[in-house]
C-alpha positions in Angstrom: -0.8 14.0 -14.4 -3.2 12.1 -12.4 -5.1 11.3 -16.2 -1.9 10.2 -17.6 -0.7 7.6 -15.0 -4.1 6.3 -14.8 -4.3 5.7 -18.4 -0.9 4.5 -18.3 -1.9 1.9 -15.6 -4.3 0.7 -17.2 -2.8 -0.1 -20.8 -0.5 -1.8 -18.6 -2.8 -4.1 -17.1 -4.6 -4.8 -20.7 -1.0 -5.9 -21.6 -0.2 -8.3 -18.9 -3.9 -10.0 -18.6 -4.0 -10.6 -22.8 0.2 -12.1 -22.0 -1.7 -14.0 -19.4 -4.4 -15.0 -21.4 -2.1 -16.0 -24.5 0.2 -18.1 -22.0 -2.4 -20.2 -20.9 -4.4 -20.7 -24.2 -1.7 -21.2 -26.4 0.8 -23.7 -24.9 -1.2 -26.6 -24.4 -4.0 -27.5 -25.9 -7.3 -27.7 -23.6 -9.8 -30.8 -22.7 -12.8 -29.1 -20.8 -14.1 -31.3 -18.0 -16.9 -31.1 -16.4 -16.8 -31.5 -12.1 -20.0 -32.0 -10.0 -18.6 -33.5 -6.8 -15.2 -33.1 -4.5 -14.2 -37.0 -5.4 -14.7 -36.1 -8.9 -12.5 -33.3 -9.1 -9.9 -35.1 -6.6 -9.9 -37.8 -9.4 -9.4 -35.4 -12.6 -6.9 -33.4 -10.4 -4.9 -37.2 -11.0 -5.4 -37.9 -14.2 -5.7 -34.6 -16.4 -2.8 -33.1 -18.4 -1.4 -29.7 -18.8 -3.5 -27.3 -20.7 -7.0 -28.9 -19.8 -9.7 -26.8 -18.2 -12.2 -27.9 -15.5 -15.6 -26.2 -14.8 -17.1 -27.0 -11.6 -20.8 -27.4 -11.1 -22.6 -25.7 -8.2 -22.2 -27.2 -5.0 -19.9 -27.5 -2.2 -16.4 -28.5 -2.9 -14.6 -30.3 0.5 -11.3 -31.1 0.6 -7.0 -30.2 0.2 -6.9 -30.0 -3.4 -3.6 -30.4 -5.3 -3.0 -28.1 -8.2 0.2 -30.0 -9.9 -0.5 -29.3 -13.7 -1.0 -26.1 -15.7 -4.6 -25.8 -15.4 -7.6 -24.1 -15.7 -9.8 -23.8 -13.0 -13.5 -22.2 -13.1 -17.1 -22.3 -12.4 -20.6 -23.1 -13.9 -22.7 -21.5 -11.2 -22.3 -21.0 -7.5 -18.9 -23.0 -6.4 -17.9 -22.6 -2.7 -14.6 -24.7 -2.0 -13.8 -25.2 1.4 -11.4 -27.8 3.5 -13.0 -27.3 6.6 -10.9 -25.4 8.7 -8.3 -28.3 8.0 -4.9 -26.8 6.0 -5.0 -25.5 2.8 -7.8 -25.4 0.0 -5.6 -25.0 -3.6 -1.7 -26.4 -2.6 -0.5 -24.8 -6.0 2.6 -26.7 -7.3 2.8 -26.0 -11.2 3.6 -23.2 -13.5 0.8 -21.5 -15.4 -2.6 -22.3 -13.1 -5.8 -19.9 -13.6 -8.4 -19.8 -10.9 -11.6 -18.2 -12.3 -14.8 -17.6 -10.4 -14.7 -19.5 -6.9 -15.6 -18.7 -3.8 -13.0 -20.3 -1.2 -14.4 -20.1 2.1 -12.6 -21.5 5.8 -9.5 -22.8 5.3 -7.4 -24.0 8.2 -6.2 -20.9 10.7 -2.7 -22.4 12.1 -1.0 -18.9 10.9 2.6 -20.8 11.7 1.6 -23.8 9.4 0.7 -21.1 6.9 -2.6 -21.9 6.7 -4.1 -20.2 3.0 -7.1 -20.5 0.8 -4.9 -20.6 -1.6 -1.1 -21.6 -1.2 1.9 -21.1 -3.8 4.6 -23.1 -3.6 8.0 -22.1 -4.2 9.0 -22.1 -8.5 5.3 -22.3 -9.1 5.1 -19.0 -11.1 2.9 -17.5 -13.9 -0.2 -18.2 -11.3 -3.8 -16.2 -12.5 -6.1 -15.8 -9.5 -9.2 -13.4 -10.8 -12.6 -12.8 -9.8 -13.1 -14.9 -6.8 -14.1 -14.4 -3.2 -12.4 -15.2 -0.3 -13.6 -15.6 3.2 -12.7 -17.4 6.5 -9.2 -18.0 5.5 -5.8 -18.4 7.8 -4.3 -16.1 4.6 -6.2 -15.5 1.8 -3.4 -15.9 -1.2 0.5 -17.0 0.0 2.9 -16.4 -2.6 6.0 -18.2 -1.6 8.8 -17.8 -3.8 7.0 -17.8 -7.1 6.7 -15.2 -9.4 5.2 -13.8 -12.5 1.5 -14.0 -10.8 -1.5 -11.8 -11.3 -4.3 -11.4 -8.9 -7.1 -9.4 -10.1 -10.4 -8.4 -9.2 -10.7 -10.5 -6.0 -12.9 -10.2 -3.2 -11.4 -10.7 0.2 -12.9 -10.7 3.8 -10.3 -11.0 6.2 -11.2 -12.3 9.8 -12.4 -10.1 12.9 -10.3 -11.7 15.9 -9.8 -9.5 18.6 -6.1 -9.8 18.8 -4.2 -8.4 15.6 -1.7 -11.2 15.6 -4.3 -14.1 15.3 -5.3 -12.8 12.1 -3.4 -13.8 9.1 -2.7 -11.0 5.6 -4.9 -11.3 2.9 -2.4 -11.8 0.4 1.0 -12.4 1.9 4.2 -12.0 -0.8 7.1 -13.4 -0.3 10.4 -13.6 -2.2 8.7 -13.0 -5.7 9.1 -11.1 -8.7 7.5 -9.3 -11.4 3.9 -10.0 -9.6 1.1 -7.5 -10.0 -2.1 -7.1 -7.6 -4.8 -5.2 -8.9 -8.8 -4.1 -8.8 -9.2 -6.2 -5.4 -11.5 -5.4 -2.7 -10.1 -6.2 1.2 -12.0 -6.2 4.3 -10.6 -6.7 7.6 -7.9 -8.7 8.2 -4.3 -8.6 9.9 -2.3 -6.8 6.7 -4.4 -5.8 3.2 -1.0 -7.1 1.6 2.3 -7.6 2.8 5.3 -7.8 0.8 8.6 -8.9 1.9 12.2 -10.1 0.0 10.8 -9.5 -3.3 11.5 -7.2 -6.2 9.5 -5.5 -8.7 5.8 -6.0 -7.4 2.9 -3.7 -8.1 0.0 -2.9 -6.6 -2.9 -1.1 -8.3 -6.0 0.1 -7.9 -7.0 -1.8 -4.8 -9.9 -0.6 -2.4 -8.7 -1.4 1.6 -11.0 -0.8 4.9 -10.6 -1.7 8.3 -7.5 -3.6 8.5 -4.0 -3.2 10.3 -1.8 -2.1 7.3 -3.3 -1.5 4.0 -0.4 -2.0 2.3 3.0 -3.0 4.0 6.6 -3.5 2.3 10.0 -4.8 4.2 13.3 -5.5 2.4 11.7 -5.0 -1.4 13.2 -2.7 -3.9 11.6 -1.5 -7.8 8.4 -1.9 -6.8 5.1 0.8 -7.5 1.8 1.5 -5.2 -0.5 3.3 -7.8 -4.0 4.3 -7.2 -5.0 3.1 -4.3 -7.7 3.7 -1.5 -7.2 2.7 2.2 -9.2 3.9 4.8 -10.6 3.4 8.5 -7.0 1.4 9.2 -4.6 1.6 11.4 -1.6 2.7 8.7 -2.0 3.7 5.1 0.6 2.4 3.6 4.1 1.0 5.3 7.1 1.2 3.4 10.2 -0.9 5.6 13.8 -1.0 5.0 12.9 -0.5 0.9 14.6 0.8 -2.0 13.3 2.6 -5.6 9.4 2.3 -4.3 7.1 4.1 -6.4 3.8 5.5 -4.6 1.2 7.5 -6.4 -1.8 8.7 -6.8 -3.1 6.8 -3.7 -5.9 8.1 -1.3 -5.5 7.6 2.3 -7.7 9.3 4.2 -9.4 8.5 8.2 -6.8 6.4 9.3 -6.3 5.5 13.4 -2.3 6.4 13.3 -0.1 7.1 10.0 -1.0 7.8 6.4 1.8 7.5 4.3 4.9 5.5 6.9 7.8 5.5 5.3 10.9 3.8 7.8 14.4 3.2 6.6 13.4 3.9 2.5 16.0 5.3 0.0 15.3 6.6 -3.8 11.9 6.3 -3.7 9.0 8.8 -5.5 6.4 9.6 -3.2 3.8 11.8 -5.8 0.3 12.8 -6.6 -1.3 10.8 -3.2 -4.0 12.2 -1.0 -3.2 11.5 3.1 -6.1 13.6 5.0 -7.7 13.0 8.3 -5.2 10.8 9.6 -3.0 11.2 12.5 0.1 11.7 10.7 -0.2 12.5 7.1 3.4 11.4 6.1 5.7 9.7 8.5 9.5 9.9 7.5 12.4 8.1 9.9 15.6 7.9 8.5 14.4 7.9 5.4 16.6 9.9 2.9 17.2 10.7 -1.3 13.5 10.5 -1.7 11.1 12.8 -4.0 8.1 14.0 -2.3 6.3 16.0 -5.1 2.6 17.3 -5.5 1.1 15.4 -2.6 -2.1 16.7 -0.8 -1.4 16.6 3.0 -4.8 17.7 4.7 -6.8 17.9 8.0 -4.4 15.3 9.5 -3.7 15.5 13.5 0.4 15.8 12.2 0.7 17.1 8.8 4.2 15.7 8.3 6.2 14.0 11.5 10.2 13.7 10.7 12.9 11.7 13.0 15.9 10.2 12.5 18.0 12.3 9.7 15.6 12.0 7.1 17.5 14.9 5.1 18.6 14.9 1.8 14.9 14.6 -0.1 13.7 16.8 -2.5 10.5 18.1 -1.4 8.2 20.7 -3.4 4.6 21.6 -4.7 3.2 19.9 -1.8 0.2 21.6 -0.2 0.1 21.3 3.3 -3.1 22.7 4.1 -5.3 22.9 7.9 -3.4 20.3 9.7 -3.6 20.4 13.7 0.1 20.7 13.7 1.3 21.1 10.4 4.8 19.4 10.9 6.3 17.6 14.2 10.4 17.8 13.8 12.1 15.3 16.0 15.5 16.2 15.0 18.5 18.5 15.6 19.5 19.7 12.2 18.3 22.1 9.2 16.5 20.6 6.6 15.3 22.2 3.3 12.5 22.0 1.8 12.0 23.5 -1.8 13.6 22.7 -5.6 15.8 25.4 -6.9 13.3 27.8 -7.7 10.1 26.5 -5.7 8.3 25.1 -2.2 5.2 23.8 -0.7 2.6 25.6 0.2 1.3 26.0 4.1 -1.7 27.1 5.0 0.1 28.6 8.0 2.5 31.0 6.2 1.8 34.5 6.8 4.3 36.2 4.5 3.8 39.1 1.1 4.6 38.4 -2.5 5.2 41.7 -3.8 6.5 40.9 -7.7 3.2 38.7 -8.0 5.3 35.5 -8.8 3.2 33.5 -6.5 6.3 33.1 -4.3 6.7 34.2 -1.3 9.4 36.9 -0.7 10.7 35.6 2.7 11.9 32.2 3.7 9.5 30.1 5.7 10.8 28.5 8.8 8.4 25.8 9.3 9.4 24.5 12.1 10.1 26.4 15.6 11.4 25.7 19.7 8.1 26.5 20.4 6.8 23.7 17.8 9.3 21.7 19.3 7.7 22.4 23.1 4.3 21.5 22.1 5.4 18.7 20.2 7.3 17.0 23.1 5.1 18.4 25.9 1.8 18.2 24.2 -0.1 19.9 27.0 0.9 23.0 26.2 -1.3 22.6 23.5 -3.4 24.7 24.9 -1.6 27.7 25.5 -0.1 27.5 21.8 -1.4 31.7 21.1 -0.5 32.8 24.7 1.2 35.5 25.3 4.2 33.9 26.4 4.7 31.3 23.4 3.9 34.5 21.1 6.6 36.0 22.4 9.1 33.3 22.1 8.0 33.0 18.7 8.9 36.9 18.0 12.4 36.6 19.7 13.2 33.3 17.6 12.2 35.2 14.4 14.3 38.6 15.6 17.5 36.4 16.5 18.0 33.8 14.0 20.8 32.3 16.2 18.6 31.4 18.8 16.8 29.0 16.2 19.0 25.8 16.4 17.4 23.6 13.8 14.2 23.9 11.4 12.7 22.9 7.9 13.3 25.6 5.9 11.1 26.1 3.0 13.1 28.7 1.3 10.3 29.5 -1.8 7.1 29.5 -0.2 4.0 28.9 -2.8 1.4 31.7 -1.7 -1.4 29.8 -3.1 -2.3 25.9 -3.5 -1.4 24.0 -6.0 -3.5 22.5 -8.5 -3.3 19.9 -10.7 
């Protein structure tokens, strides 16, 4: 499965970078100009026309530079473009613009003024930002209202501030569509990327390390997280008030609070992804008519944390294996957990299979009062195999009607699966 989406994802990408590539080859026709200082390239910036390319020369590039025509933009050698800490670097105004090969370095840092490397201005879609680096910027990319843009293979270093909230996101989304984010490296940083009001955006194959939320949704429905890696953040991935999100095959592993965070999302596929060594593995509040299928949910503090509702998603061939605590139910209603003929597997079950169907031949209770007494009293941690918390354990599983609510995983798998 794993093989198939990856080579899915990528004939995908092949497709959208030769559109891209076709787009801005074949609608104009191109004058190549050569740049070697920042008055120079202010000057061509005024007088080329659409469809003309300019290479810049190694050097140091100062200024607030004014993208207004369908454009190329590359390098000849080592290009740093900088304004100084003073507003934006590229003010992007125009349809069609490729960015090839920079290295955009301390832009202005007034997050409120929306201080970028690189800004997009509303309507100013079909934007190509590829192998650049990125470093010392208020945000790296801003995508304001645009869509149809493709940023690929990017390298971004996101600032170090002590407060969180000084720091601006790396590439910050907002109302667009059809836009894809792919092969990137982030660093540090207040948000990896952050999408908000916007419909249809994908994210692929991105490495994140060490910043607040690798990758963070609000308000954004049809969109897809494939095949990602975020680790040594605070949260994996945060899904917000969403609709028809697609996450898969992402690894999220050594993360300081959540994995997979998941608030207020409906109709969503959560499938293939690795969460392990986090605090919480998967975090669902009211979140509800999702499919949670063949994830790997290991050696997190929580396996899988549940508030608010969050009934009414289908969730099977999951293994939940070696957790501290291998789900924390913050509710007061039954739950199932299992398709019509199959569960999860728990590391934790202790049950027989006798017909050697790899199903276990009682139904699971996963969750218990006495899960629910360590969970909201978490010292008594520490006497979870007394003798008295054993014994509540035996009475709840002798009288069923002392058992108010639970997750019920009516077909436990007896071994992990594999795939």
């Amino acid at each position: 499965m794993i093989l198939i989406y990856n080579s899915f994802n990528n004939l995908f990408k092949c497709i959208i970078f030769i559109f891209f590539s076709l787009f801005l080859t074949s609608v104009y026709s191109k004058n190549v100009n050569y740049i070697e200082s920042s008055y120079e390239f202010n000057y061509c910036l005024n007088k080329i026309e659409h469809g003309d390319v300019l290479v810049l020369k190694s050097g140091v590039y100062v200024g607030n530079f004014n993208l207004d025509k369908s454009i190329d933009v590359s390098s000849d050698g080592f290009v740093v473009i900088t304004s100084n800490n003073n507003n934006n670097i590229f003010n992007i105004t125009s349809k069609g613009i490729k960015i090839n090969g920079l290295i955009f370095y301390n832009s202005g840092k007034y997050l409120d003024k929306k201080d970028a490397c690189v800004y997009v201005h509303e309507d100013s879609e079909s934007s190509c930002i590829l192998d650049n680096i990125f470093s010392e910027c208020g945000f790296g990319v801003w995508l304001n209202g645009s869509s149809f843009n493709y940023i690929f293979k990017n390298i971004f270093i996101g600032s170090l501030n002590d407060v969180l909230s000084t720091r601006g996101n790396t590439i910050h989304i907002y109302k667009n569509n059809n836009t894809i984010v792919s092969d990137n490296f982030i660093i540090n940083g207040r948000d990896g990327i952050y999408i908000s009001n916007s419909q249809e955006v994908s994210i692929s194959s991105n490495m994140f390390i060490n910043v607040r939320f690798g990758i963070h949704y609000m308000f954004s429905n049809k969109c897809n997280v494939i095949s990602n890696i975020i680790t040594e953040s605070l949260i994996g991935t945060a899904i917000m008030y969403s609709k028809y999100v697609d996450l898969i095959n992402n690894l999220i592993y050594s993360n300081v609070d959540h994995g997979l965070f998941f608030r207020d999302v409906l109709y969503s596929r959560i499938l293939v992804n690795k969460s392990l060594y986090n605090i919480d593995g998967i975090y669902l509040g009211s979140s509800y008519y999702n499919d949670i299928i063949n994830n790997d949910i290991i050696k997190n503090n929580i396996g899988i944390k549940v508030s608010n509702g969050s009934n009414g998603n289908l969730v099977y061939y999951n293994n939940i294996i070696s957790n501290r605590l291998q789900v924390q139910f913050l509710d007061y209603k039954t739950i199932i957990w299992n398709s019509r003929d199959s569960g999860n597997y728990w590391s934790h079950y202790i049950g027989w299979d006798l017909n050697m169907d790899n199903i276990g031949d009682k139904k699971f209770y996963i969750t218990s009062f006495s899960d629910k007494l360590v969970s909201s009293y978490p010292i008594l941690r520490v006497m979870f195999n007394s003798p008295g918390l054993v014994l509540l354990q035996k009475i709840e599983n002798q009288f069923p009607a002392f058992r108010k609510s639970s997750i019920i995983d009516n077909y436990p798998l007896m071994r992990p699966i594999v795939w």
